[in-house]
C-alpha positions in Angstrom: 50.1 12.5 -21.8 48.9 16.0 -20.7 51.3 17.5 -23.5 49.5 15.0 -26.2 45.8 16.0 -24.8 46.9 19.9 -25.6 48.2 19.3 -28.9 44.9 17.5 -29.9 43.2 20.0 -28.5 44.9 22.9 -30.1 44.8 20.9 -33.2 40.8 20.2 -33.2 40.2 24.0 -32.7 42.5 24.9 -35.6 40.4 22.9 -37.9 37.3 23.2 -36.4 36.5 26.0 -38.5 38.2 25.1 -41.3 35.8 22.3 -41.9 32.8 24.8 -41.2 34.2 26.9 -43.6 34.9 24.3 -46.5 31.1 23.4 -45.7 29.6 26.6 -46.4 31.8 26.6 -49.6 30.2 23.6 -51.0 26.8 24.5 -49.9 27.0 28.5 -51.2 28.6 26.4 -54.8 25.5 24.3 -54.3 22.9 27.9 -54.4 25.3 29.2 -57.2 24.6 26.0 -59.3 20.8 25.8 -58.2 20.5 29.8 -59.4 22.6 30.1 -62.0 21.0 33.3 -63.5 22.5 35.3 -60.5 26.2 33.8 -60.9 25.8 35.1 -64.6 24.2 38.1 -63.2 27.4 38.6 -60.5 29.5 37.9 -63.6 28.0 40.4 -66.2 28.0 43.1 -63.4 31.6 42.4 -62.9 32.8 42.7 -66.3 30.4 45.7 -66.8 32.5 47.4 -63.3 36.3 46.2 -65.2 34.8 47.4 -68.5 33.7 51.1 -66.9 36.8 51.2 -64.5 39.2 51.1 -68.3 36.6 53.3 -69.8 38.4 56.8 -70.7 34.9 58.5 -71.0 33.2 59.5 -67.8 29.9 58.8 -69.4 28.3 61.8 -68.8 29.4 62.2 -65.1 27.5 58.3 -64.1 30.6 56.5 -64.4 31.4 56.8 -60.3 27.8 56.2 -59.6 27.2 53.1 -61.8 30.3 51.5 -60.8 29.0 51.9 -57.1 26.0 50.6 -57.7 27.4 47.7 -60.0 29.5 47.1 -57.1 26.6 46.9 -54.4 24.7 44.7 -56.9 27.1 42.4 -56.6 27.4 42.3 -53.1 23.4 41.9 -52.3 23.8 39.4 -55.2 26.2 37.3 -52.8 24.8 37.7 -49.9 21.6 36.7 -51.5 23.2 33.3 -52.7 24.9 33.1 -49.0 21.6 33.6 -47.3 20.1 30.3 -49.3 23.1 29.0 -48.1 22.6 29.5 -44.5 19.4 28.5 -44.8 19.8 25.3 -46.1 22.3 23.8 -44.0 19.6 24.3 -41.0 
């Protein structure tokens, strides 16, 4: 009996946070589909880093410096969507 009440234990906190995790999934897809100007903006900023990163030109020494910024973009645009997120399952 003891080894059964482990074993559910261990299970429970193995999946605990797997279903916290598949919530905040559906409820950051839920911001992305409420805002869906900053998923287009997260993707044009994407293809504009891939398109940049294959570029052979250096564009005039900004290449390194847009990409970062591109890059940072993106990541305040995510956060921004994940910060709804959090917000809303309150």
């Amino acid at each position: 009996m003891r080894k059964l009440v482990i074993a559910l234990s261990t299970t429970c906190l193995l999946f605990a946070p797997m279903g916290a995790t598949i919530a905040h999934a559906q409820t950051v897809r839920m911001e992305a589909e409420m805002h869906p100007r900053i998923v287009q903006a997260i993707r044009n900023l994407e293809d504009a880093v891939a398109y940049m990163e294959a570029a052979p030109d250096n564009f005039g020494g900004h290449k390194a410096a847009a990409i970062a910024a591109s890059r940072a973009a993106i990541g305040e645009l995510r956060a921004s969507l994940a910060f709804r997120a959090r917000e809303d399952r309150r």
